[in-house]
C-alpha positions in Angstrom: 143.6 260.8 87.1 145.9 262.0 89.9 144.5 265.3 91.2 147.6 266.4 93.7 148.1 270.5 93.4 144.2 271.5 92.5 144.0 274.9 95.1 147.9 276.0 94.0 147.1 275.7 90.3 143.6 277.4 90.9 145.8 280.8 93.1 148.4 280.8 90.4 146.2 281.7 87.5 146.3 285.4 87.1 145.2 288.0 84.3 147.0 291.1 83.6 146.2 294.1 81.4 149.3 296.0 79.8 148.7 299.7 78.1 151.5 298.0 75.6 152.2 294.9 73.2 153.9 291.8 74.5 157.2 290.0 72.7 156.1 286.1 71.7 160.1 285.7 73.0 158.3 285.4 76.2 156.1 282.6 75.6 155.8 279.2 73.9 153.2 279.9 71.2 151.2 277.6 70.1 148.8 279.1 67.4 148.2 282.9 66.4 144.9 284.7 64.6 145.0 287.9 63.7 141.5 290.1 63.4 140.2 293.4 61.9 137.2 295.6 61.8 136.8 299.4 61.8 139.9 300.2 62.7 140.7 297.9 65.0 143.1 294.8 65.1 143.0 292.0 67.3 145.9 289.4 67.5 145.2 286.1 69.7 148.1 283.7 70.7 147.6 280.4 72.3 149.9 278.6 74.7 149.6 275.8 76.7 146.8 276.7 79.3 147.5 280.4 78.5 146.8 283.1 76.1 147.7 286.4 75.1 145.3 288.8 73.1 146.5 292.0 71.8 144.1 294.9 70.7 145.3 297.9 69.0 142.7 300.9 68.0 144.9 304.1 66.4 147.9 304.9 69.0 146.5 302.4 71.7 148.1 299.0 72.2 146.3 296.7 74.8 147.4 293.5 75.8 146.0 290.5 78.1 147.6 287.9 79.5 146.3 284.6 81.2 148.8 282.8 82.7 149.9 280.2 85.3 153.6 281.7 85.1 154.0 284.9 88.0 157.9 284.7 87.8 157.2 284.8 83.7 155.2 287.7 83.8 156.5 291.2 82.4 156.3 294.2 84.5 156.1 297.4 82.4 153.1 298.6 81.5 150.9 296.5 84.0 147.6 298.2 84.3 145.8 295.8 86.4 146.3 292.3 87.4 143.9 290.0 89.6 144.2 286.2 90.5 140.9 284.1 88.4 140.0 281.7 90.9 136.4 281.6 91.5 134.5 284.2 89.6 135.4 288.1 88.3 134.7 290.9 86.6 136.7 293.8 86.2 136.4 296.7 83.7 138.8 299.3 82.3 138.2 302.2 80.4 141.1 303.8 78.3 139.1 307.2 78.2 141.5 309.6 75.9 141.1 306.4 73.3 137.4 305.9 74.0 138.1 302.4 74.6 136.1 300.1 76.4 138.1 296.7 78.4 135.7 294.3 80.1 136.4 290.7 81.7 134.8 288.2 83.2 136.8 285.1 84.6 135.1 281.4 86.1 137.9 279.0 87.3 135.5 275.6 88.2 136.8 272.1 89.3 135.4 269.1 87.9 135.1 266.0 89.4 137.3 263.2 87.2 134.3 261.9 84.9 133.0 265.8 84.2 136.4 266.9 83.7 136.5 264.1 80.7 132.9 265.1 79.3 133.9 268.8 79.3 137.0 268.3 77.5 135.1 266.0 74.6 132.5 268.6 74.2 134.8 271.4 73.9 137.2 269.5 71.4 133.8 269.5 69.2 133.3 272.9 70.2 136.6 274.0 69.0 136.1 272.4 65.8 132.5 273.7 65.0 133.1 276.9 65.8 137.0 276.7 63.9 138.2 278.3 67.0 141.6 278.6 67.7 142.8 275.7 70.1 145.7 273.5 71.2 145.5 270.6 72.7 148.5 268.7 75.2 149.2 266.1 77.6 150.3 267.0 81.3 150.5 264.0 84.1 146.9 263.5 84.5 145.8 263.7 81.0 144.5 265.4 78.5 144.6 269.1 78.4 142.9 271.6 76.3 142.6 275.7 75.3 140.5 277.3 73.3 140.3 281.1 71.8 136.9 281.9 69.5 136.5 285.1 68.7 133.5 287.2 67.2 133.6 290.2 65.4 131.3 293.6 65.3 131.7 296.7 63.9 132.9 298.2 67.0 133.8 295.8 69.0 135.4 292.3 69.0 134.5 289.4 71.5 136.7 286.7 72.9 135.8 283.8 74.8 139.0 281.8 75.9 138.8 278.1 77.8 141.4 276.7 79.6 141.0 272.8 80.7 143.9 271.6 82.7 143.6 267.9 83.2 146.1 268.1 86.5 143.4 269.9 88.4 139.9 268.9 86.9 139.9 272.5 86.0 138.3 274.5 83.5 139.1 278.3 83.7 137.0 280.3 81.2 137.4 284.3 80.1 135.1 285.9 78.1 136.8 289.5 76.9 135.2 292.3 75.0 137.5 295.2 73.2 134.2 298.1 73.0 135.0 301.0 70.7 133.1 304.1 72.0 
C-alpha cells in the first residue's frame, strides 16, 4: 500500500453544519435512507468517503456535511465548520426549535496491516448491523463508508465511518439530532 499524502488528506477533512437542506446536484451519491420518529425526519446520503445527513423537526432544516472537497463546499447557511483531524466535539443548540446538535469526530491512521483488519471488520459490521455503506477502490486499495443509524423517540443517532485506503485512515462521527 502506497501511503504518500496521509497529513493533507487528514487537514482536508472538514464538517460543516448548515441551518438549510443541501441539493444531491452537488455530490455523487452513492446510497440514501430516509428516517422518521415523532416528528422528526432524518435523510442520510453516502458518497465516497463523505456523507451528508439532513434533519428536519417542524420549520427547522439541518444539514451536515463530511467532506474532503473545501472548493465543493456550499456557503449559505454555514453555521459552523471545523477541520476533523484528531479528535472533536462541538455542540449546537437551535434554541427557538428546541433542538439539540452534538458531534464528536476521531480521524486515526493505521498502520498498513490494521488498516486491512479494520476495513474486514467493518465490511461485517456494515452488514450485521444493515447499515448503509459503500464501498470503492482508490490507488492504495480498498476503501470503505459506513452510515448506521438508531432511532428514539426524540432523538436519532448516527454513527458514520470513513476508511480511506490512501492514508491508513479511518475518520469516525458519531452525531446525535436531540429533541428537547
Amino acid at each position: 500500500m502506497n501511503l504518500p499524502a496521509k497529513s493533507n488528506l487528514l487537514q482536508a477533512y472538514q464538517v460543516v453544519l448548515y441551518n438549510r437542506a443541501l441539493h444531491p446536484e452537488f455530490f455523487q451519491l452513492k446510497g440514501r435512507k430516509v428516517v422518521a420518529d415523532a416528528g422528526y425526519e432524518l435523510e442520510a446520503w453516502i458518497l465516497p468517503g463523505q456523507h451528508v445527513l439532513r434533519f428536519e423537526h417542524r420549520s427547522l432544516c439541518v444539514t451536515e456535511l463530511v467532506s474532503d472537497n473545501e472548493r465543493g463546499v456550499p456557503q449559505q447557511g454555514i453555521v459552523s465548520a471545523f477541520l476533523c483531524a484528531g479528535e472533536r466535539d462541538f455542540e449546537h443548540a437551535f434554541s427557538p426549535d428546541k433542538v439539540n446538535y452534538m458531534t464528536t469526530v476521531q480521524t486515526e491512521t493505521l498502520s498498513e496491516n490494521l488498516y486491512q483488519a479494520t476495513h474486514d471488520e467493518m465490511v461485517d459490521f456494515a452488514r450485521q448491523a444493515q447499515a448503509l455503506s459503500h464501498r470503492w477502490n482508490d490507488e492504495a486499495g480498498k476503501c470503505l463508508s459506513i452510515i448506521d443509524i438508531q432511532r428514539m423517540s426524540r432523538e436519532v443517532h448516527v454513527q458514520s465511518y470513513h476508511l480511506i485506503a490512501s492514508a491508513a485512515m479511518v475518520l469516525r462521527t458519531q452525531t446525535i439530532f436531540e429533541l428537547k
